[in-house]
C-alpha positions in Angstrom: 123.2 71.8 155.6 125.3 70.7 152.8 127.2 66.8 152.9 130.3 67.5 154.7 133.4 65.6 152.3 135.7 63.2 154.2 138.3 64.5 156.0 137.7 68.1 154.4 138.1 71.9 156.4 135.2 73.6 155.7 136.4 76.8 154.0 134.0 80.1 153.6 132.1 79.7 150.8 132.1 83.1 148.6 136.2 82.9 147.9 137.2 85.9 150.3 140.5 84.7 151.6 141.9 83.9 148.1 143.9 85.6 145.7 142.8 88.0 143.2 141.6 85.9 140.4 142.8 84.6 137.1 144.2 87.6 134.5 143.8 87.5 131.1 147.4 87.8 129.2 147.5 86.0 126.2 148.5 88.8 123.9 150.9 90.1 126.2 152.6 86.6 126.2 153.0 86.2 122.5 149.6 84.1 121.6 147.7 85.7 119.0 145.0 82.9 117.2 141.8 83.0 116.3 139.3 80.5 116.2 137.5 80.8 113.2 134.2 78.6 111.4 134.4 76.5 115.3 130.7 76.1 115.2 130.9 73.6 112.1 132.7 71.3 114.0 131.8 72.4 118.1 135.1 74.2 118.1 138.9 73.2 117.5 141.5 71.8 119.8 144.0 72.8 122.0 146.9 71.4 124.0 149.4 72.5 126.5 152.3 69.8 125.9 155.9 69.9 126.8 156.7 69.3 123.4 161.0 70.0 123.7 161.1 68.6 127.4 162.5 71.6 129.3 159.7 71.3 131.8 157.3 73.6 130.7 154.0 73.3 128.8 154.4 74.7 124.7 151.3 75.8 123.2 149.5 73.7 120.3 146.1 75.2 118.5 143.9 74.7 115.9 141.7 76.2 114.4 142.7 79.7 112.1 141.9 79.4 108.3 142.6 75.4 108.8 146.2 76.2 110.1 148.0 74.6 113.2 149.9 76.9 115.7 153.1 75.9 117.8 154.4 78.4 120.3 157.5 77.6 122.9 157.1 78.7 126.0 160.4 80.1 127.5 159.9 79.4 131.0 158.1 82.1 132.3 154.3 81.9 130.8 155.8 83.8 127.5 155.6 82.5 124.2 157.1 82.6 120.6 156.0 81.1 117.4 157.4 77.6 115.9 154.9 77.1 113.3 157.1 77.8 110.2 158.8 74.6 109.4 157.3 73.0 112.2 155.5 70.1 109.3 152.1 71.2 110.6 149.6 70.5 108.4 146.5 72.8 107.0 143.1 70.8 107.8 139.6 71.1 106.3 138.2 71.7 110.0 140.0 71.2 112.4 138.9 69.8 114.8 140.5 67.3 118.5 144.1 67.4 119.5 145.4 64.7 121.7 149.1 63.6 122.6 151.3 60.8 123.4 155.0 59.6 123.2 153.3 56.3 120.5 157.1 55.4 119.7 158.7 55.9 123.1 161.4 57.6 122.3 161.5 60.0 124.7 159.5 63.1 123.7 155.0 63.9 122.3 153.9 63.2 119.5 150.2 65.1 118.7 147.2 63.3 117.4 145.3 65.7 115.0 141.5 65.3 114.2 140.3 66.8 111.3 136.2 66.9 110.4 136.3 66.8 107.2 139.7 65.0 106.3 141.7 62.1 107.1 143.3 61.9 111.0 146.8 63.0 111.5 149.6 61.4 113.3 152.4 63.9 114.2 155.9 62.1 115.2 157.6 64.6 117.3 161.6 64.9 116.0 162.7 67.5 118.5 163.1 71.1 117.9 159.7 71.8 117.0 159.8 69.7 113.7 157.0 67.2 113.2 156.3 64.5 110.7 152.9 62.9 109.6 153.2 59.1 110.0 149.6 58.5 110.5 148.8 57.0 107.1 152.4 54.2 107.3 151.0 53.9 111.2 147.3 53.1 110.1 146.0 55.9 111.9 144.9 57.9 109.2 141.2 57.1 108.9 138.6 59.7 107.9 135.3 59.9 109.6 134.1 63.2 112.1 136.7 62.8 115.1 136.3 64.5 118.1 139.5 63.7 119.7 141.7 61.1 121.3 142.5 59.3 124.0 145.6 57.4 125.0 145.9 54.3 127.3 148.2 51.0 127.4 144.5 48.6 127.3 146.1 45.3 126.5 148.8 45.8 128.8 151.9 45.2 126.9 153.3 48.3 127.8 152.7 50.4 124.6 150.3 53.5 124.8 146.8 52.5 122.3 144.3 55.3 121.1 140.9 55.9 121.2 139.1 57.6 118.9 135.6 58.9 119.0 133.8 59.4 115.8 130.2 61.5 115.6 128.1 58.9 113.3 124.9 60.5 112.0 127.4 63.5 111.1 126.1 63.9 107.3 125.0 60.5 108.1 128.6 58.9 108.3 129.0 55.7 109.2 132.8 55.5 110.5 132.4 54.1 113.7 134.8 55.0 116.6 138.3 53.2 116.8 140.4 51.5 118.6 143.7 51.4 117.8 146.1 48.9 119.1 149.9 50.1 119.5 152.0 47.3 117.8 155.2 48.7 119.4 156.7 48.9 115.2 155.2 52.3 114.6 152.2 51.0 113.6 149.0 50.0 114.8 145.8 48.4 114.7 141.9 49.0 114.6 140.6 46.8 117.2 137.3 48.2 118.1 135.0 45.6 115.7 136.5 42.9 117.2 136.6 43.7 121.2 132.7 45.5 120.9 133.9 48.9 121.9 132.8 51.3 118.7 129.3 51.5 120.2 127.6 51.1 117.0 126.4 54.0 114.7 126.3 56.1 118.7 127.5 59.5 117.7 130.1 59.8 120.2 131.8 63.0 120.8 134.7 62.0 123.6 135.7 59.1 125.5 138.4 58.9 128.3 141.1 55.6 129.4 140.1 55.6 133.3 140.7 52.8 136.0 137.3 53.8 137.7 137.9 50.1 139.5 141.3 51.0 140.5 142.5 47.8 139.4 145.6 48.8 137.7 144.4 48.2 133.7 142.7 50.9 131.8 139.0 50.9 131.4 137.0 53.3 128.8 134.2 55.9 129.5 132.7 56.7 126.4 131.2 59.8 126.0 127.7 59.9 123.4 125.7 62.9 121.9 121.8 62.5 122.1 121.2 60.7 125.1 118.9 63.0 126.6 115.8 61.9 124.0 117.3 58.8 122.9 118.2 55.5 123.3 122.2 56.3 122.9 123.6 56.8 126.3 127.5 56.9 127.5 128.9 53.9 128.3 131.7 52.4 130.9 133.4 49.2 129.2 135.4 47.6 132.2 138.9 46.2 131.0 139.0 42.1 131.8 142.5 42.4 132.7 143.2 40.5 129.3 142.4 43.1 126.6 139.2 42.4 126.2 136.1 44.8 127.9 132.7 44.0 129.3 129.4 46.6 129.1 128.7 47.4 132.5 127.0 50.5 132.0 123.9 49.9 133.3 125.7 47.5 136.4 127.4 50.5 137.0 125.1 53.2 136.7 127.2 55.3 134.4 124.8 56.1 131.6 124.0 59.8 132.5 121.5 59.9 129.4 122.6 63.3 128.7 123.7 65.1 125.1 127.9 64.3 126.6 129.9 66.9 125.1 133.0 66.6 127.7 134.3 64.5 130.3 135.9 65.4 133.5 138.0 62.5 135.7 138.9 63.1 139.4 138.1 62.3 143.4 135.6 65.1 144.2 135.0 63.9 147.7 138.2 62.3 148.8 137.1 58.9 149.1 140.0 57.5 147.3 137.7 56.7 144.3 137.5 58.8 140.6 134.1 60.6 140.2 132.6 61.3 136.7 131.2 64.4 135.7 129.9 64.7 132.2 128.6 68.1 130.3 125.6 68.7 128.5 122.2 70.7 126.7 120.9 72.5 129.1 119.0 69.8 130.4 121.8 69.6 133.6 125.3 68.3 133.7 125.9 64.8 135.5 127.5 64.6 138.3 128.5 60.8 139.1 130.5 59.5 142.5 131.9 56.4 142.4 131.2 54.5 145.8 133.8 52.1 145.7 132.0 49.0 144.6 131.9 49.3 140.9 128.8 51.7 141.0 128.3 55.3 140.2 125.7 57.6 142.4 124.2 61.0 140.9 124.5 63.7 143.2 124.6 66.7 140.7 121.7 68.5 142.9 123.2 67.4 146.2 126.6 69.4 144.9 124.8 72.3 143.2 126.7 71.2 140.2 123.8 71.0 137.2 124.7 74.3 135.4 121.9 74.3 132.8 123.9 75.7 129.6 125.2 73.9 127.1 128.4 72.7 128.6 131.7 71.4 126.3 135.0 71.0 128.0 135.6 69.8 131.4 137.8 69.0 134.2 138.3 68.9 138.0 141.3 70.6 139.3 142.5 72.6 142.1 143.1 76.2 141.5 142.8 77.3 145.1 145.2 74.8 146.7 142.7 73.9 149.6 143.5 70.1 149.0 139.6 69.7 147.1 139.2 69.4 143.5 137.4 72.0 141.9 135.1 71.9 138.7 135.6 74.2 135.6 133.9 74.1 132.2 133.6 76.0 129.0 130.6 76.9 127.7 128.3 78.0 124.7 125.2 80.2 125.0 126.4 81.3 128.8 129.0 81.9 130.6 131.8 79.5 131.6 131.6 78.3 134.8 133.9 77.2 137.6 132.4 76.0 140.7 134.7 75.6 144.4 134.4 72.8 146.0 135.2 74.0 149.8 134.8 71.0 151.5 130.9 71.4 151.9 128.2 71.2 149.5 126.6 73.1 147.9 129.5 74.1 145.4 129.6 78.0 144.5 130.4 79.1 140.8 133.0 81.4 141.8 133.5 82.4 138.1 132.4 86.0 138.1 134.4 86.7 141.0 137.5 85.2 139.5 137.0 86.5 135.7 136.8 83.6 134.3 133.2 83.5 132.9 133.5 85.1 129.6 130.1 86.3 129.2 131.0 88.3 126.0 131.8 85.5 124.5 129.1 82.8 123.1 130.6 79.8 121.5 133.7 78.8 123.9 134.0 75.0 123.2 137.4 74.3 124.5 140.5 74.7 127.1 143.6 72.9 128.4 145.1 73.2 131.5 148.5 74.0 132.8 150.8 75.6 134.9 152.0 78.0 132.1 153.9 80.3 134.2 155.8 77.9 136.8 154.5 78.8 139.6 152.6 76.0 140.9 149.1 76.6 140.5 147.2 75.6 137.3 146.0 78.2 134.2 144.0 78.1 131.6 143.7 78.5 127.9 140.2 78.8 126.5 139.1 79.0 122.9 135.9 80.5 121.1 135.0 81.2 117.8 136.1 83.8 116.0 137.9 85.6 119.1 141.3 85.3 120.2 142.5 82.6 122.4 142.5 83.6 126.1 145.0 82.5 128.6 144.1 83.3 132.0 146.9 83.1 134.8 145.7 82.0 138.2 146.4 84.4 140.5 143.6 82.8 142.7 145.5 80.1 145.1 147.1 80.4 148.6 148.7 77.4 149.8 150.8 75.0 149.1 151.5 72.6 146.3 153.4 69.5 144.5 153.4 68.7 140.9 154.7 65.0 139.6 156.9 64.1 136.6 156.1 60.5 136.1 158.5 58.2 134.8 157.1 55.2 133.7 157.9 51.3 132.9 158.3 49.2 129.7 157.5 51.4 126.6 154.8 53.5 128.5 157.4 56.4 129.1 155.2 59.1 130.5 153.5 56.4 132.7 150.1 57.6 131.4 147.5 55.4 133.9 149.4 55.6 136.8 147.8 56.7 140.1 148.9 58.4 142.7 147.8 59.1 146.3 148.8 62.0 148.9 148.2 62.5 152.2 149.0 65.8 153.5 147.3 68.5 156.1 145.7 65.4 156.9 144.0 64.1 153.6 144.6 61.9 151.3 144.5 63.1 147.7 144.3 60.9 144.3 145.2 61.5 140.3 145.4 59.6 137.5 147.6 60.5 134.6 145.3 60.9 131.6 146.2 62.0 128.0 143.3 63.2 125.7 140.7 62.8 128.0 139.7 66.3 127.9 136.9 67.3 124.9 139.4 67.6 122.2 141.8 69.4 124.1 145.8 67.7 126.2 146.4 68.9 129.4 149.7 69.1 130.7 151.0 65.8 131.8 152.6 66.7 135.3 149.8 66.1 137.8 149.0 69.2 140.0 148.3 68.6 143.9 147.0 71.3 146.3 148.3 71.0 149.5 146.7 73.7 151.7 149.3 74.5 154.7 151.1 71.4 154.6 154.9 71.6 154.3 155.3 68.1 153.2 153.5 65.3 152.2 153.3 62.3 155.2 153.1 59.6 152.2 152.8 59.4 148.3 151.8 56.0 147.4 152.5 55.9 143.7 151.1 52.9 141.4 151.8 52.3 138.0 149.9 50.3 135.3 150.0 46.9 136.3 150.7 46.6 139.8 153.9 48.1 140.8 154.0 50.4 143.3 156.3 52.8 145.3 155.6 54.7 148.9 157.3 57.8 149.7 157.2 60.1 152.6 158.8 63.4 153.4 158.9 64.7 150.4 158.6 68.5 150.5 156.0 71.3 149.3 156.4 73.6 146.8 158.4 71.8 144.4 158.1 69.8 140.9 159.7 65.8 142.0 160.0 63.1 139.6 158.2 59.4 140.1 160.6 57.0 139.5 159.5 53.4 138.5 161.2 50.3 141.0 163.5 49.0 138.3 165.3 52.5 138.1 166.0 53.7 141.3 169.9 54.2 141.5 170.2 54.1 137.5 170.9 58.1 137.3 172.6 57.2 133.9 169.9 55.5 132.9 172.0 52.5 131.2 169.9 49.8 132.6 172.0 49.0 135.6 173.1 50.4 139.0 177.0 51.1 138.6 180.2 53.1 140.3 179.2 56.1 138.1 175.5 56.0 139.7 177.3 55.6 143.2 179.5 58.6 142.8 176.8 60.7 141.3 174.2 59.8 144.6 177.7 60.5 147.0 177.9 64.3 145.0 174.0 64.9 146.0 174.4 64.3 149.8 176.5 67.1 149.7 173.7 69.2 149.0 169.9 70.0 150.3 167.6 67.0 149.3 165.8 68.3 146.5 164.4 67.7 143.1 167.0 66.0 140.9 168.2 63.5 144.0 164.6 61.6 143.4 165.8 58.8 141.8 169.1 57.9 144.8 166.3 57.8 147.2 166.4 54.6 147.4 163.9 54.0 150.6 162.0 56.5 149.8 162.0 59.0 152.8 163.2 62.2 151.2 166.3 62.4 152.0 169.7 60.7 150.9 172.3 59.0 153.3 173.9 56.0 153.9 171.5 53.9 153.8 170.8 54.3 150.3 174.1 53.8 149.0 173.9 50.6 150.8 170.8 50.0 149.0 172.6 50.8 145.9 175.5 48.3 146.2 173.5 45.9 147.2 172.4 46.2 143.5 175.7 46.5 141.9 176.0 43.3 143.5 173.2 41.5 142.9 174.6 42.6 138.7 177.8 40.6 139.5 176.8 37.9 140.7 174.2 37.0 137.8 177.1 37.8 136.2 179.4 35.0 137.5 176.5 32.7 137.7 175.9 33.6 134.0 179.8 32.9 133.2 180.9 29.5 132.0 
């Protein structure tokens, strides 16, 4: 009998009381792109970013004749074209897509690697236009990049990038980077200096992750050729200072494996982020964090091993049953996504789902999404030389939440916060990642499942650094936004709590508590009333009266 998770329902195991599946429609919805000459570079990247901020994911690819596709996505899972005049530019190979708001103004900018080239930096100016500032931000360094991955490391409240580099590539010796954020639109290479470049490694992904879930971002890096070598991935815990200690082996997190992708998430509901790592088809790693700083393989335990060559990965869950599921991409096989159902073995309910492509042989990469607005995740999968394939989940029967984070300082997006649900009597945890997937950006609103459960009994909601919120009564089926302590009441947003905020919050209780009313919940129970005006003026007043103290 199989480990029974924490607090999990045992669901049956072959899938019957789901939906019908995922559907292929990319074509129908306006994506045609094909991935050509992937193989050179193990396929090009992908990203489902809300790139205009109308709260739905656009459509970035790489990868035909050099080019870079933009598509808008109009609300419904359809999409047009912005590439012409977009300021895209045509790379050698393309190769890792990441994204980011760098310059905190508001909107994501896309990281661009390019194989044989220099890296790009694209500023996002709004209605689809981008500009290259990666050579004036320092960013611009050649060397064959896999990706990107964005954290705030030093803590000053400005998103960094990592970038992985594959040394021995035609026997290149650009090591991986590190780029401090300066907060002026520029940035700088820190790697050298804080021992996080791992050499002449030839690393293919890394991932920002607080695997110690103590509030600063730590890196997993992600190397090619561990299986019959001496280069293995490597966990570099963040000091709380900047600075990063090797405590790969302490931790148990080499996997020794040929890593190709990286996936981040609570597999067993123990409150702490598992690792699970791709690979030849030696066996993927599956590694569960127990709490204390170390990592325990239990790939055969969960039936998890695979034994293709695996690229991208990540947990998610398409069914809603409140456990994260596993989904790869994969070359010389079929892709794979295994249920969790609360019970291990996991089953690779692929094949039943149509997801496992076995007509195609060289599928590198995907993102994930909820393309279509309607609450469960999709996916968009790329292999060479056929067109991209979006498949909408038609496969999940309960309930669900998504979160908008707002974050605090310069970090906009709040990318590293964490948050915690406990619904149908489980608590649930995600941590808001960008780039962490093999050269590929999720969409940034974080996706819960929440079986049956009609609300959530408490959201506990932590950002980078310590501060925290708890929320409770919040209800199911609906996208609500995470606002930081410092801006509750601020509707306006002009940096204080004012009459105009007042009257707005007064307008909202006329109405059905819903998304939009977030940010006048002051006590956070999910509904507005008197007591959060109160809690309102009491901050008007606390502004006067640093005003008259401040007075002569």
């Amino acid at each position: 009998m199989g480990r029974l998770l924490w607090g999990a329902v045992v669901l049956g195991a072959s899938g019957a009381a789901l939906g019908q599946g995922f559907s292929e429609e990319a074509v129908s919805r306006g994506i045609v792109w094909q991935v050509t000459n992937a193989p050179v570079q193990n396929g090009a990247g992908l990203g489902l970013i809300d790139l205009d901020n109308d709260g739905d994911p656009d459509l970035v690819a790489m990868g035909q004749g050099g080019a870079v596709g933009v598509w808008e996505n109009n609300g419904m899972g359809y999409f047009a074209s912005r590439a012409a005049g977009s300021g895209m530019p045509t790379l050698v190979f393309p190769s890792g897509l990441s994204a980011a708001d760098f310059d905190n103004d508001g909107d994501l900018d896309v990281h661009l690697t390019d194989f044989l080239g220099n890296d790009h930096l694209m500023r996002n100016d709004g209605g689809f236009k981008f500009f290259d500032v990666a050579a004036t931000a320092g960013v611009d360094s050649g060397g064959f990049g896999y990706g990107g991955a964005w954290g705030d490391y030093d803590g000053d409240g400005w998103v960094d990038l990592y970038v992985p580099n594959r040394t021995q590539t035609h026997a290149s010796p650009v090591p991986n980077h590190l780029y401090r954020n300066n907060g002026d639109g520029t940035f700088t290479d820190m790697a050298v200096a804080l021992g996080v470049t791992d050499g002449l490694a030839p690393s293919l992904v890394a991932a920002f992750l607080d695997y110690d879930r103590d509030g600063d971002a730590d890196i997993y890096l992600g190397n090619d050729k561990g299986s019959n070598s001496s280069w293995t991935n490597k966990l570099y815990r963040n000091e709380g200072d900047g600075t990063f200690t090797d405590v790969t082996a302490m931790a148990g997190a080499e996997a020794n494996v040929d890593c190709m992708g990286i996936a981040w998430g609570d597999f067993d509901r123990n409150g702490w982020m598992d690792i699970y790592v791709t690979n030849l088809p030696y066996g993927n790693v599956l590694l569960m964090n127990q709490g204390d700083g170390t990592f325990v393989d239990e790939t055969a335990l969960a039936g998890v091993g695979s034994y293709v060559v695996g690229w991208g990965t990540q947990f998610l869950d398409y069914d809603h049953d409140t456990v994260m599921d596993l989904f790869m991409v994969n070359t010389l096989g079929p892709n794979r996504l295994y249920r969790n159902g609360g019970a291990y073995p996991c089953v690779d309910m692929a094949p039943t789902l149509g997801l496992d492509d076995n007509s195609v042989q060289h599928s590198y990469v995907f993102a994930m999404g909820d393309v279509d607005l309607d609450g469960d995740l999709d996916l968009i999968t790329s292999a060479t030389n056929q067109n991209l394939r979006l498949y909408l989940n038609n496969a999940s029967n309960g309930n669900w939440t998504k979160f908008r984070v707002v974050g605090q300082g310069n970090n906009g997006f709040g990318v590293g916060t964490v948050i915690d649900v406990l619904a149908a009597g489980v608590w649930q945890c995600r941590e808001l990642q960008m780039g962490n997937n093999f050269k590929a950006q999720n969409d940034h609103l974080q996706h819960f499942g929440l079986s049956a459960a009609a609300q959530m009994d408490q959201i506990v909601v932590a950002w980078p650094g310590g501060d925290t919120r708890t929320l409770t009564g919040y209800e199911a089926n609906r996208t609500w936004t995470l606002y930081p302590p410092e801006r509750m009441g601020d509707a306006n947003n002009n940096g204080r709590v004012d009459a105009a905020d007042i009257l707005a919050a007064k307008a909202s209780m006329k109405t059905f508590f819903q998304p939009g009313h977030e940010i006048f919940d002051m006590d956070g129970n999910g509904s507005l009333d008197d007591q959060d005006l109160a809690l309102m003026g009491l901050r008007v007043s606390d502004r006067f009266q640093e005003g008259v103290h401040a007075g002569p």
